[in-house]
Backbone as ProteinMPNN parsed JSONL, in Angstrom:
{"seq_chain_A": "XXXXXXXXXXXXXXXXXXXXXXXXXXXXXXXXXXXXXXXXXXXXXXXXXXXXXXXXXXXXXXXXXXXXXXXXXXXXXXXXXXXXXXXXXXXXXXXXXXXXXXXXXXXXXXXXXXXXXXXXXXXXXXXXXXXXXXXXXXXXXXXXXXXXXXXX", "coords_chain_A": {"N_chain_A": [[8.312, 3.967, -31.578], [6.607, 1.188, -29.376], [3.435, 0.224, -28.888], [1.574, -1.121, -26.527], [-1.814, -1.434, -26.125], [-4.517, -1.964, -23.386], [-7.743, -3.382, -23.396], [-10.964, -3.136, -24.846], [-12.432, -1.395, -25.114], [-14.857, 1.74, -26.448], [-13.406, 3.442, -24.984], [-10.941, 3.052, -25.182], [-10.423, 2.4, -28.057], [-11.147, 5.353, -28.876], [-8.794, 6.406, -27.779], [-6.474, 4.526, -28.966], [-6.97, 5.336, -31.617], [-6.261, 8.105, -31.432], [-3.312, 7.861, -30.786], [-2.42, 6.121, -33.315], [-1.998, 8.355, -34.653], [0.496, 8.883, -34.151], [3.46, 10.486, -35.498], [5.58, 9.13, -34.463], [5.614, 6.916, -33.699], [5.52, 3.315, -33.853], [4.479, 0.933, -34.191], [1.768, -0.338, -33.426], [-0.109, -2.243, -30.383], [-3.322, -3.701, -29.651], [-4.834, -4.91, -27.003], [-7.58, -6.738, -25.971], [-8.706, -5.595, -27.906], [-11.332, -4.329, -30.529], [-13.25, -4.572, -33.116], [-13.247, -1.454, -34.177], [-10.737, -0.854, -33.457], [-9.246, -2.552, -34.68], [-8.775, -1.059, -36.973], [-7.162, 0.685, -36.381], [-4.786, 0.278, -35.347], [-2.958, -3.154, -34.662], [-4.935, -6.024, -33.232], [-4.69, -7.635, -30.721], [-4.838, -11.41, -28.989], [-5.047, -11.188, -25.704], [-5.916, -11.096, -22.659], [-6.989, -8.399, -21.018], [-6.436, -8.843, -18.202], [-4.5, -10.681, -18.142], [-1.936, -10.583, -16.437], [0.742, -11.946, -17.002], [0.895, -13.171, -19.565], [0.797, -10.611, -20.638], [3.777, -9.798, -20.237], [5.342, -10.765, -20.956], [4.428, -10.259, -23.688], [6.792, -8.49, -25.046], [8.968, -5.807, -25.598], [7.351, -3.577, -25.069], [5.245, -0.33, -24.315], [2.84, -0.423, -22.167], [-0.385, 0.329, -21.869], [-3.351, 0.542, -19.508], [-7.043, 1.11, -19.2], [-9.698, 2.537, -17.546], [-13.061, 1.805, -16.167], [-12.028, -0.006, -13.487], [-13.957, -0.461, -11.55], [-13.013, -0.858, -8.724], [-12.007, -0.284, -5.506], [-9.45, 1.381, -4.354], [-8.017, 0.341, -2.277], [-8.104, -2.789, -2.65], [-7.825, -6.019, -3.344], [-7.741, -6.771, -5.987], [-6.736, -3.898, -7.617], [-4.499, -3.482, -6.061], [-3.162, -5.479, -7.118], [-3.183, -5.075, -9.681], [-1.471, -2.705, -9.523], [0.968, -4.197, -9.118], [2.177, -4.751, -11.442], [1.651, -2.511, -13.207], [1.908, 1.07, -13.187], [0.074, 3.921, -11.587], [-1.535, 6.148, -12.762], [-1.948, 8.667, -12.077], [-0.573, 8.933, -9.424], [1.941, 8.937, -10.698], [1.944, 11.409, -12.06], [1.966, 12.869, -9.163], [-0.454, 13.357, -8.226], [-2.282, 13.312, -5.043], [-4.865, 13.662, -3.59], [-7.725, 12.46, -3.524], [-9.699, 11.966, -5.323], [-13.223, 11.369, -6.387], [-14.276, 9.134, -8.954], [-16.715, 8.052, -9.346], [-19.808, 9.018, -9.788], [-22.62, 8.392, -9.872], [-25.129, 8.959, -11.614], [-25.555, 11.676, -11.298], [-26.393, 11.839, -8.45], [-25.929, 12.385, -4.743], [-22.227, 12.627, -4.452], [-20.081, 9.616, -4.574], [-17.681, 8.58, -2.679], [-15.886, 6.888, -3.831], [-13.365, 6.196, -5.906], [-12.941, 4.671, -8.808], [-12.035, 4.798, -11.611], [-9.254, 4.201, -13.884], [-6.293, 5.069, -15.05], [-3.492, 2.838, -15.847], [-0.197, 2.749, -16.292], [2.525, 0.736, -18.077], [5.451, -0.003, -15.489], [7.202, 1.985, -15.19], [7.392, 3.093, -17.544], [6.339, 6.146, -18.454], [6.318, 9.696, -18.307], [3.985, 11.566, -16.16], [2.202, 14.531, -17.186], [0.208, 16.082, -16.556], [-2.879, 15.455, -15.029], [-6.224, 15.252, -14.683], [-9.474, 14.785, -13.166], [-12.361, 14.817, -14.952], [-15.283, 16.777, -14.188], [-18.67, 17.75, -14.468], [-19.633, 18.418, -17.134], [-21.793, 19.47, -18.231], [-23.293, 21.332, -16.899], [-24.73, 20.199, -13.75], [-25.865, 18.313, -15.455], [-24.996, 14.936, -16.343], [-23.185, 12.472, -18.787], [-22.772, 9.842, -18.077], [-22.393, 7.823, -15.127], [-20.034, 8.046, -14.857], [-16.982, 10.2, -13.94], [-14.657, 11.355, -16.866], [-11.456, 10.819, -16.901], [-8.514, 12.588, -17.497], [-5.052, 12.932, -19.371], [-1.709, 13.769, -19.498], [0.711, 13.103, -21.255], [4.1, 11.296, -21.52], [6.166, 8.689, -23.842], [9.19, 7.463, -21.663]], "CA_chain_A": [[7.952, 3.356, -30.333], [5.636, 0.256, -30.171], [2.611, 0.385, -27.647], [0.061, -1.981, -25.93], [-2.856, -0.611, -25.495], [-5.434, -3.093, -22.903], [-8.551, -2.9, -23.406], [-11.676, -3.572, -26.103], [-14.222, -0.338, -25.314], [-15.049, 3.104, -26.931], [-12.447, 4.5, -24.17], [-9.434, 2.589, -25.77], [-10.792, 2.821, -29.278], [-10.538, 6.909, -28.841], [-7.364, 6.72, -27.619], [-6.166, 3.978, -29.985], [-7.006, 6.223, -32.903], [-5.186, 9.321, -31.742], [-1.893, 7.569, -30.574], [-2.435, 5.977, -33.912], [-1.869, 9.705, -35.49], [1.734, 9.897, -33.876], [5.116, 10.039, -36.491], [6.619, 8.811, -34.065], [4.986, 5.306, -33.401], [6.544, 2.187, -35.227], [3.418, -0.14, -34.051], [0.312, -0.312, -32.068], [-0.998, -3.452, -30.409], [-4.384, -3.599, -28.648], [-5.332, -6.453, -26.42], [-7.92, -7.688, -27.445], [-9.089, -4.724, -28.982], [-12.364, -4.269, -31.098], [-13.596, -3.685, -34.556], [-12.515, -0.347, -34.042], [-9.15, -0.526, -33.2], [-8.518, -3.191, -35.833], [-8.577, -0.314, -38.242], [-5.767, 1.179, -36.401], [-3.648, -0.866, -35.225], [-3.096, -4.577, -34.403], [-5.709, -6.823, -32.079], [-3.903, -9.082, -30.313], [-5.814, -12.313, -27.941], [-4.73, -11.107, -24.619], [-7.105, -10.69, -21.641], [-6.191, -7.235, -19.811], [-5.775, -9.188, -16.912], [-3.474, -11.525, -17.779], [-0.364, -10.314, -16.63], [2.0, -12.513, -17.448], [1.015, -12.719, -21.09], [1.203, -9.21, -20.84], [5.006, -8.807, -19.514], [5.977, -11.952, -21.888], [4.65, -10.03, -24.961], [7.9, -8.108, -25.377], [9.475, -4.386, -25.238], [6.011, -2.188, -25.619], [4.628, 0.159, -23.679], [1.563, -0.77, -22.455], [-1.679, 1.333, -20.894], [-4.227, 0.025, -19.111], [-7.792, 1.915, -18.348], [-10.961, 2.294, -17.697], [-14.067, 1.49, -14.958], [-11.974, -1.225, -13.06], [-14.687, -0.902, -10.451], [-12.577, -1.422, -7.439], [-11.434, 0.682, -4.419], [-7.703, 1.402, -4.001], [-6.916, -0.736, -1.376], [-9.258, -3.904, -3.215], [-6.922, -6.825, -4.192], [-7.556, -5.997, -7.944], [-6.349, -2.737, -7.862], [-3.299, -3.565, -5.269], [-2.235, -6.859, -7.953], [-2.956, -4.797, -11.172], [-0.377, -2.257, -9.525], [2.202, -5.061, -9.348], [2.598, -4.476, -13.277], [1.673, -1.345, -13.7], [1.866, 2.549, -11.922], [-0.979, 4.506, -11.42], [-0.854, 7.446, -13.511], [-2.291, 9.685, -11.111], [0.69, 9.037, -8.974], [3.229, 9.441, -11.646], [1.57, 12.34, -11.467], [1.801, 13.885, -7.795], [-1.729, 13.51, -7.53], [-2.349, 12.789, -3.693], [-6.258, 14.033, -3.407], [-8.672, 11.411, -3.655], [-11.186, 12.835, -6.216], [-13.903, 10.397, -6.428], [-14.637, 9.294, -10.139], [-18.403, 7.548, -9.814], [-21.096, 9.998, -9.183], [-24.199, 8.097, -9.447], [-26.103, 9.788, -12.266], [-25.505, 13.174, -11.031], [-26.477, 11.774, -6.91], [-24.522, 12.899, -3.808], [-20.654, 11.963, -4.804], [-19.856, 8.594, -3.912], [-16.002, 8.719, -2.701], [-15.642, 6.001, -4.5], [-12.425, 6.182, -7.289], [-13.318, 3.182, -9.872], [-11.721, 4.587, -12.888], [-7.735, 4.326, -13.365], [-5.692, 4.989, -15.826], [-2.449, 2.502, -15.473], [1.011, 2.664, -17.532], [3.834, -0.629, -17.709], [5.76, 0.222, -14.979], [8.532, 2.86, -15.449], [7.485, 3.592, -19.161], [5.953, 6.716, -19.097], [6.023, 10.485, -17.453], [2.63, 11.8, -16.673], [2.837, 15.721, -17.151], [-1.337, 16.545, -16.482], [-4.039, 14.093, -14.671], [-7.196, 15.627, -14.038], [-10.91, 14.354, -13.591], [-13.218, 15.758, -15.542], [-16.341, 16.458, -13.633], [-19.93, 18.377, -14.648], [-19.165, 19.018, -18.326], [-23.066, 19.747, -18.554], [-23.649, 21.772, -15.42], [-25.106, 18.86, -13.055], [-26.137, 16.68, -15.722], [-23.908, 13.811, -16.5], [-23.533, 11.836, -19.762], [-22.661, 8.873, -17.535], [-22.544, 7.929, -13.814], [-18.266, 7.631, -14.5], [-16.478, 11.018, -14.602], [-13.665, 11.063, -17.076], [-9.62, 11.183, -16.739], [-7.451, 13.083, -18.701], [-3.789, 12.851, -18.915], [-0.753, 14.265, -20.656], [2.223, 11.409, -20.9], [5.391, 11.631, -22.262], [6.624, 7.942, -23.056], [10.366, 7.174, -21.755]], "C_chain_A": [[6.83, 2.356, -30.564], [4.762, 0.629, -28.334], [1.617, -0.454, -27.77], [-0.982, -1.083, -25.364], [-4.063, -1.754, -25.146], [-6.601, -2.209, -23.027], [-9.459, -3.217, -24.452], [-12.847, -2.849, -25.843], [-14.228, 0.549, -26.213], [-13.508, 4.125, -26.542], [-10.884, 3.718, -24.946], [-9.679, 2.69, -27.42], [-10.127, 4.448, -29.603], [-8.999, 6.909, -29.112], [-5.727, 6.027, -28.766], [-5.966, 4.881, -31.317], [-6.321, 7.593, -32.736], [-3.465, 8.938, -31.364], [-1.465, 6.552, -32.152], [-1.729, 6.951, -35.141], [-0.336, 9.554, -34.963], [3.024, 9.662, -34.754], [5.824, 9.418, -34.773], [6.608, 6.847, -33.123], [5.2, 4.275, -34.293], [5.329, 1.106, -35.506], [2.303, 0.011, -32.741], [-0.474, -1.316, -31.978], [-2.475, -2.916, -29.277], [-5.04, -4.582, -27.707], [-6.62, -5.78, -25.479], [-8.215, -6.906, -28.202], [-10.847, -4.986, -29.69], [-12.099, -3.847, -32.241], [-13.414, -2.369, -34.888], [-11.331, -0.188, -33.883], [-8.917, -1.649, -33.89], [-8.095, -2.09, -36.484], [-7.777, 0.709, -37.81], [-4.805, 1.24, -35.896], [-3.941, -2.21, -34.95], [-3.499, -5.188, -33.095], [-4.973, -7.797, -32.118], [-4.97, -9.903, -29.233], [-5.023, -12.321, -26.843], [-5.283, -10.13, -23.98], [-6.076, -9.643, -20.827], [-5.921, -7.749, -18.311], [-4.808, -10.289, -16.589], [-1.971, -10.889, -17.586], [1.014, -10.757, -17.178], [2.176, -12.792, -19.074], [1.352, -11.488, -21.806], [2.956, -8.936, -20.892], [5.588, -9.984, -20.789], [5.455, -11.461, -23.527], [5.819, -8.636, -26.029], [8.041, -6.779, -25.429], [8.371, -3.449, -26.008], [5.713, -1.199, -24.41], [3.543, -0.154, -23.144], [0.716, 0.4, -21.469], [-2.998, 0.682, -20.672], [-4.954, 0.927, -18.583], [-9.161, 1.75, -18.534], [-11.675, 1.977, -16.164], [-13.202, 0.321, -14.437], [-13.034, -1.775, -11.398], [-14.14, -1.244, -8.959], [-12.242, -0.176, -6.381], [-9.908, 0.517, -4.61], [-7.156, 0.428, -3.625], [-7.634, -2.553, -1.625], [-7.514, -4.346, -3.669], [-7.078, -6.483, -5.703], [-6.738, -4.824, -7.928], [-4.528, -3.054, -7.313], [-2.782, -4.719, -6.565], [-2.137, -6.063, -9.232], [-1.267, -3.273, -10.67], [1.212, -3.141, -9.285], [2.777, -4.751, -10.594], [2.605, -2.925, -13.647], [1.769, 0.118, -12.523], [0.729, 3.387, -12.436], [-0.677, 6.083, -11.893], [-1.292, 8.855, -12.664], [-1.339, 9.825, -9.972], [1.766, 9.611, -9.482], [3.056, 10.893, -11.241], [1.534, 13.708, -10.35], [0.554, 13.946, -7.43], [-1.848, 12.958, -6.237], [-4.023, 12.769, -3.353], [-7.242, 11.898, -3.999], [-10.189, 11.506, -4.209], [-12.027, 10.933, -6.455], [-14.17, 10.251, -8.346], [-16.053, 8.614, -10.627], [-18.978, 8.438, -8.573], [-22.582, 9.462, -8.915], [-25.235, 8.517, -9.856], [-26.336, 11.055, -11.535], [-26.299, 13.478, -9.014], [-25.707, 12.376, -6.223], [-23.29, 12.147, -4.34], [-20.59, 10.763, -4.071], [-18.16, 8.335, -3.84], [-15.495, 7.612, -3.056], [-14.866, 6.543, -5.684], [-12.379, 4.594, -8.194], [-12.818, 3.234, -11.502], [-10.342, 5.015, -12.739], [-7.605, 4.62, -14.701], [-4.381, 4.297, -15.46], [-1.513, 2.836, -16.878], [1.769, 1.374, -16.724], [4.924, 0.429, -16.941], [7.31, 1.052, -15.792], [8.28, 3.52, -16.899], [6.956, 4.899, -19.75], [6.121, 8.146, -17.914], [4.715, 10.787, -17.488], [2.458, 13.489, -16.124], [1.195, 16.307, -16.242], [-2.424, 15.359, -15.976], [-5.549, 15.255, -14.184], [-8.677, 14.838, -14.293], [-11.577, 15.084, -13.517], [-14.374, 15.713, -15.409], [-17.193, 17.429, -14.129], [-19.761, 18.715, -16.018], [-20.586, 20.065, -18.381], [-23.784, 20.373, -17.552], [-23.593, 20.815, -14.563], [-25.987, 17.825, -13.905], [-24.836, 16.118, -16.427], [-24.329, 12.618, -17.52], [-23.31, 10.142, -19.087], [-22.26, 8.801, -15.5], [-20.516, 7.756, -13.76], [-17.564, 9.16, -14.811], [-15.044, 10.623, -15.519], [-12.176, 11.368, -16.911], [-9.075, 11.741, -18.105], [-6.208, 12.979, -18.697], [-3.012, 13.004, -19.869], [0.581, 13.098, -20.39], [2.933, 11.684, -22.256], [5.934, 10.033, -22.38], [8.144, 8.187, -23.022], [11.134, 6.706, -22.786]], "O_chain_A": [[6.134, 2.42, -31.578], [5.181, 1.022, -27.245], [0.896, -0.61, -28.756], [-0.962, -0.275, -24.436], [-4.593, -2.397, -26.052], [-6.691, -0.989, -22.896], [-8.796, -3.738, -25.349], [-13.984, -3.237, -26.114], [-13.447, 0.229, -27.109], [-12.853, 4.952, -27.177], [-9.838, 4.363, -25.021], [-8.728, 3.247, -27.97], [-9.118, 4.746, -30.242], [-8.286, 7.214, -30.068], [-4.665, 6.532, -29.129], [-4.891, 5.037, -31.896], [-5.858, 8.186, -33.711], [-2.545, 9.699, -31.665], [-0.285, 6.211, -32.233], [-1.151, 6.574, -36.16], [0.293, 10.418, -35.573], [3.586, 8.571, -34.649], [6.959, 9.793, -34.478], [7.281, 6.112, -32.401], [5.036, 4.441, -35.502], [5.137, 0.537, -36.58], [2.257, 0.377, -31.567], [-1.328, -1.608, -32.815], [-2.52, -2.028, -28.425], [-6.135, -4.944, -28.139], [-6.674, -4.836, -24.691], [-8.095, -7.236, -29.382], [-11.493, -5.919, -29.212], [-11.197, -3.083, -32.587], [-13.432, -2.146, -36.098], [-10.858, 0.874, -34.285], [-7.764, -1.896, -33.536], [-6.874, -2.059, -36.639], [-7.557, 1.645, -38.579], [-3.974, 2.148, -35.939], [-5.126, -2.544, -34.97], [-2.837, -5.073, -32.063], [-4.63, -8.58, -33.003], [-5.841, -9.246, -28.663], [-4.245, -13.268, -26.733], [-5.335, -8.926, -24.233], [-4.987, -9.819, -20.281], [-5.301, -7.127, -17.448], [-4.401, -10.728, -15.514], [-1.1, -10.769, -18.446], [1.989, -10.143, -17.614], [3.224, -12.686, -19.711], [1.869, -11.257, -22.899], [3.396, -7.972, -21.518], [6.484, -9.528, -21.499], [5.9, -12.065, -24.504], [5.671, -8.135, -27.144], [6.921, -6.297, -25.261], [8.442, -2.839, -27.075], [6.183, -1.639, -23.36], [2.813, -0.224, -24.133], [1.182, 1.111, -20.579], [-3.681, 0.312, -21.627], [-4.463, 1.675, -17.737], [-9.728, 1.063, -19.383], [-10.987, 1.91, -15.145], [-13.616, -0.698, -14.99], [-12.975, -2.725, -10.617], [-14.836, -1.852, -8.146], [-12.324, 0.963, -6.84], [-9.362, -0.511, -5.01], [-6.254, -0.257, -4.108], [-7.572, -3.379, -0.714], [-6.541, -3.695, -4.048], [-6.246, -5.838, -6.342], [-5.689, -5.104, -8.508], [-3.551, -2.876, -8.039], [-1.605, -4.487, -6.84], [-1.139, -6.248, -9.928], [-0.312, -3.053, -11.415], [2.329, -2.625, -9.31], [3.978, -4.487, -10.652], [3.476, -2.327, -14.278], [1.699, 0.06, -11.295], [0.509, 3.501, -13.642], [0.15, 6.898, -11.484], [-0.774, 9.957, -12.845], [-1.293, 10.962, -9.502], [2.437, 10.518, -8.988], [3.72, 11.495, -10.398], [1.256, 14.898, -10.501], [0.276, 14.525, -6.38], [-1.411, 11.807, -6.257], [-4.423, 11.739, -2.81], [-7.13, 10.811, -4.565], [-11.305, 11.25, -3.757], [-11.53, 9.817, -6.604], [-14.236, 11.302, -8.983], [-16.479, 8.573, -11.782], [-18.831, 8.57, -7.358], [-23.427, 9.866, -8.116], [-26.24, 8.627, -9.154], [-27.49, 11.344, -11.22], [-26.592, 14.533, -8.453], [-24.761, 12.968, -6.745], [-23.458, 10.971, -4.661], [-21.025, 10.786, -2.92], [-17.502, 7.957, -4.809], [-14.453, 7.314, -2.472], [-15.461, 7.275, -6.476], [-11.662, 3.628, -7.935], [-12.978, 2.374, -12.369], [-9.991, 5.85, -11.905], [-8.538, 4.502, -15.496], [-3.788, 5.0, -14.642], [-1.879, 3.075, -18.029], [1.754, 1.039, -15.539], [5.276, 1.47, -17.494], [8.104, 0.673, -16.652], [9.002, 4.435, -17.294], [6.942, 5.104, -20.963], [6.074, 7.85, -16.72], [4.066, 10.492, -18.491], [2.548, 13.767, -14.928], [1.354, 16.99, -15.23], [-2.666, 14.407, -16.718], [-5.482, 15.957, -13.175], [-8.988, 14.367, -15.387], [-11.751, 15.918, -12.628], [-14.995, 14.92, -16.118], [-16.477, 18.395, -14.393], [-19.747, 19.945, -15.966], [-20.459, 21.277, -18.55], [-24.922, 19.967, -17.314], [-22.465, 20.352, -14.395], [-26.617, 16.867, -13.457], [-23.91, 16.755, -16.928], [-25.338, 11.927, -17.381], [-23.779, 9.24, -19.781], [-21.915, 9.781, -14.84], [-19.884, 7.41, -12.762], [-17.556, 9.421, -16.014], [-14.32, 9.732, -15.076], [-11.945, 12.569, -16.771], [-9.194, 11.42, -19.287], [-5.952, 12.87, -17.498], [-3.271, 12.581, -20.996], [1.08, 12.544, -19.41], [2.626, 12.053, -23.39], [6.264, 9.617, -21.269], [8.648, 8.872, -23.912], [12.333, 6.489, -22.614]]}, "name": "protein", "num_of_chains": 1, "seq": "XXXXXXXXXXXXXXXXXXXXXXXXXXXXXXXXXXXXXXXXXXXXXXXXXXXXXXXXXXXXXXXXXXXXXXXXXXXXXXXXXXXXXXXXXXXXXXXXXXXXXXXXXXXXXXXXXXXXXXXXXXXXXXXXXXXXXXXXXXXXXXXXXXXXXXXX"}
């Protein structure tokens, strides 16, 4: 299987390097990727928000994630689901878990971190956000997503 993976942080790096591990992966691009995910698979020059470079770079998978900072119903969020499905949907998730806390403040029902997949390409078996690892302190004001995916 060949897979796009958007993105050029720590959080696509990770993930880069264990979908890197799978027999069953033929190629792994990263747009744009980082010095980190050179070393395991191929950085390509395409901005995670270009879509159309995206859908025009040919039969991959792709995954898009991370802080996109927006609300649900925010034009960003509503245009980046044009391309992609919200893996928390795939999912069955319906709840509206907030994922920025605010350095361990009152919850702000604010959801700002997604995980997307290229539309139709993937099941998603497990979604959960992963809140207080550290009792009530918090290594960052973003809790993180987890998710089990099967691709098609």
């Amino acid at each position: 299987m060949r897979i796009l993976l958007l993105g050029s942080g720590g959080r696509e790096h990770a993930l880069a390097w264990k979908i890197s591990q799978s027999p069953k992966l033929e190629k792994l691009f990263i747009a744009p990727g980082n010095a980190g995910t050179s070393q395991v698979g191929e950085n390509v020059a395409i901005s995670v928000c270009d879509f159309d470079k995206i859908a025009e770079f040919g039969d991959v998978a792709s995954y898009l994630m991370g802080d996109l900072n927006a609300k649900e119903d925010s034009e960003t969020i509503q245009s980046t689901k044009e391309a992609f499905d919200d893996a928390k949907l795939i999912a069955g998730i319906t709840d509206d878990s907030p994922t920025f806390h605010g350095w361990g403040q009152a919850e702000d029902p604010r959801r700002i971190d997604y995980i997307m997949i290229s539309k139709g390409d993937a099941d998603v078996f497990e979604y959960h956000v992963v809140k207080n690892l550290h009792g009530d302190v918090y290594s960052s004001d973003h809790s993180s997503i987890y998710i089990k995916t099967k691709l098609k």
